[in-house]
NUNUKOL-716061 format. One record per residue (C-alpha): residue number from 0; residue in one letter; x, y, z. Coordinates in nm, 2 decimals. Example, Ala and Ser with C-alpha at 12.3 -4.5 7.8 and 13.67 -1.06 7.14 Angstrom:
2
(rec 0 'a' (1.23 -0.45 0.78))
(rec 1 's' (1.37 -0.11 0.71))
***
This chain:
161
(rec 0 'x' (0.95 -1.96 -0.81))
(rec 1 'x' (1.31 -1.98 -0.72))
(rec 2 'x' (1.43 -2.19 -0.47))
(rec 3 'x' (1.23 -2.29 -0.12))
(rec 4 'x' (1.34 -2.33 0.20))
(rec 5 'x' (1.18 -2.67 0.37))
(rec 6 'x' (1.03 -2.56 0.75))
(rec 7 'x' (1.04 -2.84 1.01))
(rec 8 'x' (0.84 -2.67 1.18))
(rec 9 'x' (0.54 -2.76 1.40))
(rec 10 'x' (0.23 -2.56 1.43))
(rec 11 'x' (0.16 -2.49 1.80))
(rec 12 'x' (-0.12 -2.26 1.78))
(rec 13 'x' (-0.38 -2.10 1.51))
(rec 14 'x' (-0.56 -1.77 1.60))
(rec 15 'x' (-0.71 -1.54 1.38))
(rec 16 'x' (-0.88 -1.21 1.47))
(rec 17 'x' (-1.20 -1.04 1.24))
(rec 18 'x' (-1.08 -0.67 1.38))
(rec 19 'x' (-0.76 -0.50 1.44))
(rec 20 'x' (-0.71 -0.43 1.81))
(rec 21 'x' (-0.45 -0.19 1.79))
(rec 22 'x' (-0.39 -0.07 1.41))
(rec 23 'x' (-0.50 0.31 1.35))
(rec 24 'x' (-0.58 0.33 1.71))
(rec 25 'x' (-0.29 0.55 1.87))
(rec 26 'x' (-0.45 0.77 2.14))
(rec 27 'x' (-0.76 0.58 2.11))
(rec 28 'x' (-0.71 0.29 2.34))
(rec 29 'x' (-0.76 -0.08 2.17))
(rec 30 'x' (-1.08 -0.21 2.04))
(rec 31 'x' (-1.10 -0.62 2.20))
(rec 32 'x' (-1.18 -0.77 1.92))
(rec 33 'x' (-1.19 -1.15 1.99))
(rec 34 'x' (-0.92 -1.38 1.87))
(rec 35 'x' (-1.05 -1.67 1.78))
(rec 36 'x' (-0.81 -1.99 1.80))
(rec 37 'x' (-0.86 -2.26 1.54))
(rec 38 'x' (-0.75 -2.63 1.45))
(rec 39 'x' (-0.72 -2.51 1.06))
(rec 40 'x' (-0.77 -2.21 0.82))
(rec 41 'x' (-0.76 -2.17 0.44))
(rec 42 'x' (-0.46 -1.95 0.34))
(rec 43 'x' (-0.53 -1.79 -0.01))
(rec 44 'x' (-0.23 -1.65 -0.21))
(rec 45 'x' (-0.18 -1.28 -0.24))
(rec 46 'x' (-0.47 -1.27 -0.02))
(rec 47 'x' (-0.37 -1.33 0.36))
(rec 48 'x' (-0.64 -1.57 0.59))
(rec 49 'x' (-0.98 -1.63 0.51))
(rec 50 'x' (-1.16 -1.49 0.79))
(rec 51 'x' (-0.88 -1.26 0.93))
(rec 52 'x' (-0.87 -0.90 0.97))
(rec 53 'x' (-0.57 -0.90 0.71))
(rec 54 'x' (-0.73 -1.10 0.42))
(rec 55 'x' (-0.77 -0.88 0.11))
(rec 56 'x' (-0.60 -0.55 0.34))
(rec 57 'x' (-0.45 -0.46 0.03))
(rec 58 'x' (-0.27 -0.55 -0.31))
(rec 59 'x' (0.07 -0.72 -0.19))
(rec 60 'x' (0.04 -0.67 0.19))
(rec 61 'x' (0.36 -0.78 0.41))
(rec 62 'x' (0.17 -0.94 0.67))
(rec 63 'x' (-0.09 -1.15 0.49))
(rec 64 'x' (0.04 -1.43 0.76))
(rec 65 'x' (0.21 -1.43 1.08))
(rec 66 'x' (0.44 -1.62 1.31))
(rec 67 'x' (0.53 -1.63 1.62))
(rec 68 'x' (0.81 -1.87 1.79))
(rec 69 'x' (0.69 -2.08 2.07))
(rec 70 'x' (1.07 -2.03 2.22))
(rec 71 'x' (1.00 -1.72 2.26))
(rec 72 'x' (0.64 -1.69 2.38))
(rec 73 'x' (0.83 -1.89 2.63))
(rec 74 'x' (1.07 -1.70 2.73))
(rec 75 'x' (0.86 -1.42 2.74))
(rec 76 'x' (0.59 -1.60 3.00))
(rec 77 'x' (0.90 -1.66 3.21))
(rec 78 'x' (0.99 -1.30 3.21))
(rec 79 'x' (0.62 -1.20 3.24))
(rec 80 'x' (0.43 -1.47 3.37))
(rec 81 'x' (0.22 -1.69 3.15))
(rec 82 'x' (0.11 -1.51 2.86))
(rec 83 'x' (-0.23 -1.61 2.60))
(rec 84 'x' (-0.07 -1.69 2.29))
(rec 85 'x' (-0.39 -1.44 2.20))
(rec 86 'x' (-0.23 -1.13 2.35))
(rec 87 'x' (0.09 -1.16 2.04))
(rec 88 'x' (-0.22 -1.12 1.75))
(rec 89 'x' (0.00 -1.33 1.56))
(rec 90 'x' (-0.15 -1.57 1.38))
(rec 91 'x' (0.09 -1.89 1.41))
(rec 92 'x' (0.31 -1.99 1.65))
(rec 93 'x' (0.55 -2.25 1.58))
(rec 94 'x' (0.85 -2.43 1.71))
(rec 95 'x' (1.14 -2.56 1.53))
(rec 96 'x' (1.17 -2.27 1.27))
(rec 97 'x' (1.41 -2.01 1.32))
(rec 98 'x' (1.20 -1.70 1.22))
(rec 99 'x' (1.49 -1.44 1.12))
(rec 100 'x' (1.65 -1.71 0.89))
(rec 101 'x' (1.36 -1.69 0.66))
(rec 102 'x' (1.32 -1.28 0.58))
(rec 103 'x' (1.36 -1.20 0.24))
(rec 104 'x' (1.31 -1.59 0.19))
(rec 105 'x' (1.08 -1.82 0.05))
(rec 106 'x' (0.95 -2.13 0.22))
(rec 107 'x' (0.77 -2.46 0.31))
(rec 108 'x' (0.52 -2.49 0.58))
(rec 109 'x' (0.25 -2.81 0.57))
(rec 110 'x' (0.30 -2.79 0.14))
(rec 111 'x' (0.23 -2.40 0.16))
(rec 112 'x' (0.52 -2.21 0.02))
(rec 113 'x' (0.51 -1.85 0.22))
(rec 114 'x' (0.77 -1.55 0.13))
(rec 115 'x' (0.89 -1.41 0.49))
(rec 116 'x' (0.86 -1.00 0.42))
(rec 117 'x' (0.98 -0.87 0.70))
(rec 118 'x' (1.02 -0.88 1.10))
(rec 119 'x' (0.72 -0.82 1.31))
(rec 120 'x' (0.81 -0.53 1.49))
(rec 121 'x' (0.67 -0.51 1.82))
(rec 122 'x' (0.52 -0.12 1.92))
(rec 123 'x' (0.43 0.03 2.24))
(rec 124 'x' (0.09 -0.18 2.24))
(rec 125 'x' (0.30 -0.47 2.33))
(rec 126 'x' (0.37 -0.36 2.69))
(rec 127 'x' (0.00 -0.29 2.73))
(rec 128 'x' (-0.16 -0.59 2.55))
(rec 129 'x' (0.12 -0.83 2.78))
(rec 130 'x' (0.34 -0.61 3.07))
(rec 131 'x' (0.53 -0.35 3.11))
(rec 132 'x' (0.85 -0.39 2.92))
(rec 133 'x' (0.75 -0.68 2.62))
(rec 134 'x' (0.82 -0.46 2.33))
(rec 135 'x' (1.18 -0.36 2.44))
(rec 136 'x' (1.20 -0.74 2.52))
(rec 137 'x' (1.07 -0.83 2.15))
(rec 138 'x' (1.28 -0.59 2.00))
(rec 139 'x' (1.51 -0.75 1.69))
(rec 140 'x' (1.63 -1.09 1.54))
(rec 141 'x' (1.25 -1.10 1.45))
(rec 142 'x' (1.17 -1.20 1.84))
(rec 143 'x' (0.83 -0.99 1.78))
(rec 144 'x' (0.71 -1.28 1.48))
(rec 145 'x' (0.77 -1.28 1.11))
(rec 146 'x' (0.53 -1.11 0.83))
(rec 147 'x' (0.49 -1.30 0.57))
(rec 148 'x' (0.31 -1.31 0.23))
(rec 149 'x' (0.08 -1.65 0.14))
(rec 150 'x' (0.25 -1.74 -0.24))
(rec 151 'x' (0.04 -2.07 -0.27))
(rec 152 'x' (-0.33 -2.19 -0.14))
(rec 153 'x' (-0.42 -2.47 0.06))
(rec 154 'x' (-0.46 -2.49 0.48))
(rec 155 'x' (-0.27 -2.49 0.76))
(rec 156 'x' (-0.38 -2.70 1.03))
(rec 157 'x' (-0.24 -2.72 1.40))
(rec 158 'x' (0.05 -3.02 1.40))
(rec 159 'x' (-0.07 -3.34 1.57))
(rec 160 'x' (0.18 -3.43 1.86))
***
């Protein structure tokens, strides 16, 4: 499998979502689906997030799983004022992994080995789903979350302080 990065990294926050809020929907406004925050969730490989909107989107999909740095949501409810983690639509957000480190890499979360695929980039949605301005703010060094693709099964559950 080549060799994988171990992640010290602390799981904040879980969210999954059943519908996409924003995807396909340019000119159409967003849709509201619910996102639904959770202590755990079954990651299946190649597959994305049992109950997610992602989970079997298609064969080899880029964002099967998606993280979020808690710096950064951070920094972003000090620019913005306090923001719901729900808002992002990522689906973890973690502290102590440095996000743009792992593109292109393969690595450890919880005993879950994860390939990071490719920034999140954030769109135009981002200044309507948080404030005027968060996408330009989100913009590079993978400050909008990381895609990733799920490479082994098992579950993620939300660290324990």
């Amino acid at each position: 499998m080549g060799e994988i990065l171990e992640t010290p990294a602390l799981i904040e926050k879980i969210m999954i979502s059943e519908g996409h809020d924003f995807r396909g929907r340019h000119g159409l406004g967003r849709m509201n689906y619910d996102v639904v925050s959770k202590e755990s969730v079954s990651c299946v490989a190649g597959r994305g997030i049992e109950g997610d909107r992602y989970f079997d989107f298609k064969e080899h999909f880029k964002g099967q799983i998606t993280f979020f740095s808690k710096r950064i949501l951070d920094e972003l409810s000090e620019k913005f004022g306090e923001i719901d983690p729900a808002a992002l639509r990522r689906n973890i957000i973690v502290s102590g992994m440095d996000l743009e480190a792992l593109v292109g890499r393969k690595f450890s979360l919880q005993g879950l080995v994860f390939e990071g695929s490719e920034e999140c980039k954030p769109c135009y949605w981002m200044d309507q789903a948080v404030g005027a301005g968060a996408e330009d703010f989100l913009k590079g060094n993978c400050r909008g979350g990381l895609r990733a693709r799920i490479l082994s099964s098992g579950e993620l559950r939300v660290s324990v302080p």
